[in-house]
C-alpha positions in Angstrom: 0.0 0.0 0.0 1.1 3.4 -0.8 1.3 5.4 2.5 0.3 8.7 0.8 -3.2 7.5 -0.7 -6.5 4.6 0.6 -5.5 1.7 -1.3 -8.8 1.3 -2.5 -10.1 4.4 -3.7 -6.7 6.4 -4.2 -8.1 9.2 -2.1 -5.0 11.0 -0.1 -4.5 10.3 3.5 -4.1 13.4 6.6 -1.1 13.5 8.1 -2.9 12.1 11.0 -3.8 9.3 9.1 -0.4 8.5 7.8 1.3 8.6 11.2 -1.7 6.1 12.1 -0.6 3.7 9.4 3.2 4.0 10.5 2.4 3.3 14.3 0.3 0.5 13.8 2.6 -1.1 11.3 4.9 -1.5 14.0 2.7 -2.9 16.5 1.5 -5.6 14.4 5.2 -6.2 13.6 5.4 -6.0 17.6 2.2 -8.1 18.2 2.7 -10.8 15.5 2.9 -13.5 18.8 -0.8 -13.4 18.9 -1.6 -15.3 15.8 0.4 -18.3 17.9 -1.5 -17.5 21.1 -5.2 -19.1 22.3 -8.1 -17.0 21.8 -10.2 -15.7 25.0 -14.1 -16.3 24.8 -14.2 -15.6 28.1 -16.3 -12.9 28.0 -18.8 -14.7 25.6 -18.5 -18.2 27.4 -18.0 -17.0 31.0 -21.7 -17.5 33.4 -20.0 -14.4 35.5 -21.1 -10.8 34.3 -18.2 -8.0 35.7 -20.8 -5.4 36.2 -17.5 -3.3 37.4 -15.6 -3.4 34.0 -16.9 -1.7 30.6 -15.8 -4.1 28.1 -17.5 -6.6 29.9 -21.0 -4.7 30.4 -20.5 -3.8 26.3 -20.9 -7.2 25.7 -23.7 -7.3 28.1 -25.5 -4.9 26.3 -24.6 -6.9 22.7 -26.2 -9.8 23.9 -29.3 -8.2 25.2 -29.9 -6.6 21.4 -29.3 -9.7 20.1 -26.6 -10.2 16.9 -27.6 -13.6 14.9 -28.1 -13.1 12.0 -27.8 -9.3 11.8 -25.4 -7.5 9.7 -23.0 -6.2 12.4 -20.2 -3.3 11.4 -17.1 -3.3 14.0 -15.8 0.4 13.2 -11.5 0.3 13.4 -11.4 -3.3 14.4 -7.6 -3.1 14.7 -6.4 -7.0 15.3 -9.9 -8.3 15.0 -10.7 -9.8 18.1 -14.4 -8.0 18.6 -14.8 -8.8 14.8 -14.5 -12.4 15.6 -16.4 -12.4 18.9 -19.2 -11.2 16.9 -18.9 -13.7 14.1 -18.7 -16.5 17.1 -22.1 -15.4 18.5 -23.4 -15.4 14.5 -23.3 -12.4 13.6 -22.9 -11.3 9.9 -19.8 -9.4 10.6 -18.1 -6.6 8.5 -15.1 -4.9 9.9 -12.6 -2.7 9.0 -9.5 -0.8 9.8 -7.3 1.6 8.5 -4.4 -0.2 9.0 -3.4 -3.4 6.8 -0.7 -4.8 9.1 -3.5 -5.0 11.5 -6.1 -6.6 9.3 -3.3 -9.4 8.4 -3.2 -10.7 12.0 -7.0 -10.0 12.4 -7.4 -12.2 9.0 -5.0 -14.8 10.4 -6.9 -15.5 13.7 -10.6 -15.4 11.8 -9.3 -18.3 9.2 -7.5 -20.2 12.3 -10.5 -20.0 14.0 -12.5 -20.6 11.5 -15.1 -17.5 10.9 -16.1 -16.0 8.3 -15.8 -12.1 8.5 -15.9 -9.4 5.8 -12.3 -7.6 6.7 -11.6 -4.3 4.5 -9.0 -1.5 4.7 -10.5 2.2 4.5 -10.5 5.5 6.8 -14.1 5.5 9.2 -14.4 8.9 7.5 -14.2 7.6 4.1 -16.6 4.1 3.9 -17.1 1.8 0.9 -20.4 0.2 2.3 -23.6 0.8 0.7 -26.2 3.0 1.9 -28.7 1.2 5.0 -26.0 -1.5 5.5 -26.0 -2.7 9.1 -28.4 -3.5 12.0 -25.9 -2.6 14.6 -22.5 -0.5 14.5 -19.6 -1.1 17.6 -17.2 1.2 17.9 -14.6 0.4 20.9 -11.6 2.6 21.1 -11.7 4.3 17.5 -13.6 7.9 17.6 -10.9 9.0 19.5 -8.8 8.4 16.7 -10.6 9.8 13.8 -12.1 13.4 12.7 -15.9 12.7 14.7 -18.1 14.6 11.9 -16.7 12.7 8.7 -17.1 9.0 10.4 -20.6 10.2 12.0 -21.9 10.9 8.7 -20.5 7.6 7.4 -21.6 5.9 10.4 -25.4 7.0 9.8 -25.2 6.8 6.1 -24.5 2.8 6.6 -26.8 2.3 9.2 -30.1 0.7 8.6 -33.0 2.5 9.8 -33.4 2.2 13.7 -30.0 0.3 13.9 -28.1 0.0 17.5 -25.1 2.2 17.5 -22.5 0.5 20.8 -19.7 2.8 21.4 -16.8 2.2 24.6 -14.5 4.8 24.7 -11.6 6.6 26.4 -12.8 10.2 28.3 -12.6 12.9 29.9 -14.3 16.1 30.6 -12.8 18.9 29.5 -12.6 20.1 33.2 -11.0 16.7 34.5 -8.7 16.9 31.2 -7.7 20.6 32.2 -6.7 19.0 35.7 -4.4 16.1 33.9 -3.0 18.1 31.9 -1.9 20.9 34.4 1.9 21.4 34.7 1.9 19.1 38.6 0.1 16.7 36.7 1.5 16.5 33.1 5.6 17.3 34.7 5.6 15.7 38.3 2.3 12.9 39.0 2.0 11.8 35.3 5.8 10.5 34.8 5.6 8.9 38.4 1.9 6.6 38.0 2.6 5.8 34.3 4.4 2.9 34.8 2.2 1.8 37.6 -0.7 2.0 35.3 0.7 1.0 31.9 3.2 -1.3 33.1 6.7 -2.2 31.5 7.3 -0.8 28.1 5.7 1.8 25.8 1.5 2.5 26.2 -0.4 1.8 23.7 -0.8 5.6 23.0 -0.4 7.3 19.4 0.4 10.7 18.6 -2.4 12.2 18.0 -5.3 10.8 19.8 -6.6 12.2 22.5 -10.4 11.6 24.8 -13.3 11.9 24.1 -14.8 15.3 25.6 -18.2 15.9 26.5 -18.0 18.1 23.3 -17.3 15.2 21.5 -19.8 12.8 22.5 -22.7 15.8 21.8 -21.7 15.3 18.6 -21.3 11.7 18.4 -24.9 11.9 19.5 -26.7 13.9 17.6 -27.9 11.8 15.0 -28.9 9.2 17.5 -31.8 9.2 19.5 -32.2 9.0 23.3 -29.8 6.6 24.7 -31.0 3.0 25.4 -28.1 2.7 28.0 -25.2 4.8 29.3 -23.0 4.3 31.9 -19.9 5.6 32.6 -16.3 4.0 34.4 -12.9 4.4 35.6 -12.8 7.7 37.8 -9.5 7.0 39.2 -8.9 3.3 37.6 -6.7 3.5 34.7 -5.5 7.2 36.2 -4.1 6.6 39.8 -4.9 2.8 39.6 -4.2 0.0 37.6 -7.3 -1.6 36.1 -5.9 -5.3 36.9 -7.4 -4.7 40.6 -11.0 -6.0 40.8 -11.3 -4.6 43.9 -10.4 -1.7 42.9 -12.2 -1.7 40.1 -15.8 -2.8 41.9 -15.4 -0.1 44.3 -14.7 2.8 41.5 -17.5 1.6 39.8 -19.9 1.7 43.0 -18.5 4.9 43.8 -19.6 6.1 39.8 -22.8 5.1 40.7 -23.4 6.5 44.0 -22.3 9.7 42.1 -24.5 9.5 39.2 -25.1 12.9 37.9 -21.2 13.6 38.7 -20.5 10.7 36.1 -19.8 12.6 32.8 -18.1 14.8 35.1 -15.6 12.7 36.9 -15.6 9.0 34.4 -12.6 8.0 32.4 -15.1 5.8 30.0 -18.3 5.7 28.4 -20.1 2.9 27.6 -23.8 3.6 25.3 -25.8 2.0 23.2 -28.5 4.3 21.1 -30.3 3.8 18.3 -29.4 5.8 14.9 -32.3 7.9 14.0 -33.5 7.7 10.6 
């Protein structure tokens, strides 16, 4: 592929996009291990529901609405492993990603698994589908990556009338952000919790993404209508406290809950389902 241009439709990548395509091309390179390693259905094949953690209450709210048989989009489905959860509950699953080193592993563990999943390269702000396209749309860790208008408007455009829209991301409120990023924060704290959080080595943190803000998800919601579910996570897990503490975890969560209307205020993750009105 030509880093300057979509492989597909020749139309010229951002900047943004291109230093996308360079960092991910390394971490497959850095993550090729996984196409030797088992593959976790825990959270499909586990009787246990961890009302504490997000990913595990998005998957809640998947099985509630229900995938066989629908035609199911996974927005930036990186090494595939939502894409292929999907497919394992029988779903009709599309899914792309900008990145083609990713969709090589993501295509390796589909066909060693033995599902059958529609994998394509593109830009969420640039789609190929067809008009009306999909019953339900999951985005996990992706709109903070990508210009939110241009994939919003694709997002809709491919969405069938009343489809489910699932989106689990990374954020902050611009008040909480103004906090992080404050010079005790960003020069002292920060540099001192970040391997504490992340662990050994480098995050998983590209140049140019950066949280959701409430401003953001207004606008990831405006073409949806009232929320089905929303819930919100990690007020000081994943910022002062690792996220592999249950513990932990369960009490942040409670505490989130207790605090309700404070939750878009003090969360560090959204987790909502809405359906896409048109």
């Amino acid at each position: 592929m030509d880093d300057a241009s979509d492989a597909a439709t020749g139309a010229p990548l951002t900047d943004r996009q291109r230093r996308e395509l360079e960092y991910h091309r390394e971490r497959a390179r850095e993550h090729r291990s996984v196409l030797a390693a088992p593959f976790s259905w825990d959270v499909l094949e586990n009787p246990a529901r961890r009302w504490w953690n997000a990913y595990w209450q998005m998957y809640a709210c998947l099985l509630d609405c229900g995938v066989r048989d629908k035609r199911v989009l996974v927005v930036g489905c990186g090494f595939g492993d939502d894409a292929l959860r999907l497919a394992r509950l029988g779903a009709r699953v599309s899914a792309f990603d900008l990145s083609p080193d990713s969709l090589g592993i993501a295509r390796g563990l589909a066909a060693r698994e033995g599902l059958s999943i529609a994998f394509d390269e593109m830009p969420a702000e640039a789609l190929r589908y067809g008009d009306a396209s999909f019953d339900l749309i999951v985005a996990r860790d992706i709109l903070h990556h990508v210009d939110i208008p241009a994939a919003m408007r694709e997002i809709v455009r491919v969405a069938r009338p009343g489809a489910i829209f699932v989106v689990n991301e990374i954020y902050s409120h611009s008040w909480t952000e103004r906090i992080r990023r404050s010079p005790p924060v960003e020069k002292f704290l920060y540099p001192r919790l970040r391997r504490l959080i992340y662990g050994p080595g480098t995050p998983y943190i590209t140049a140019d993404e950066r949280k959701l803000s409430e401003a953001d998800l207004a606008e990831i919601k405006k073409p949806l209508r009232a929320c089905l579910i929303e819930k919100h996570f990690n007020f000081l897990v994943t910022r002062l406290i690792p996220d592999r503490f249950d513990s932990c975890a369960k009490a942040d969560r409670l505490l989130l809950r207790l605090l309700k209307p404070l939750g878009p205020l003090l969360a560090g993750r959204v987790l909502f389902c809405a359906q896409v009105a048109k």
